[in-house]
C-alpha positions, 0 to 999 in steps of 0.5 A, a space after each residue: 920280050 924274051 922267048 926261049 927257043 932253041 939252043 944256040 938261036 938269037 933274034 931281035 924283032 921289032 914290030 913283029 919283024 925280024 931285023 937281026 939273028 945270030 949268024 955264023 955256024 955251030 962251030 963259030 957259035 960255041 966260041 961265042 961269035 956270030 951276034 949281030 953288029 950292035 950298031 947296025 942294030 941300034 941304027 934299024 932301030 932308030 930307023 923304025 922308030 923315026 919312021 913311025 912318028 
């Protein structure tokens, strides 16, 4: 599900929980850095998914 939210924000929940948001500062952001690692979010991921089975 997409929500907006406030300039600049970026989450990914899973279940509810918050596993991943951008980082960095409003500098670093308006040159496009900062997301998450999409490995390390994949991983959280999985790791929910095997858990729930």
């Amino acid at each position: 599900m997409i929500t907006p939210g406030a300039t600049g924000q970026f989450e990914i929940l899973a279940d509810g929980e918050r596993i991943a948001e951008r980082g960095g500062n409003w500098f670093t952001r308006r040159l496009g850095a900062g997301y998450p690692d999409l490995e390390s979010v994949v991983a959280q991921l999985r790791k929910r998914r095997d858990k729930g089975q």
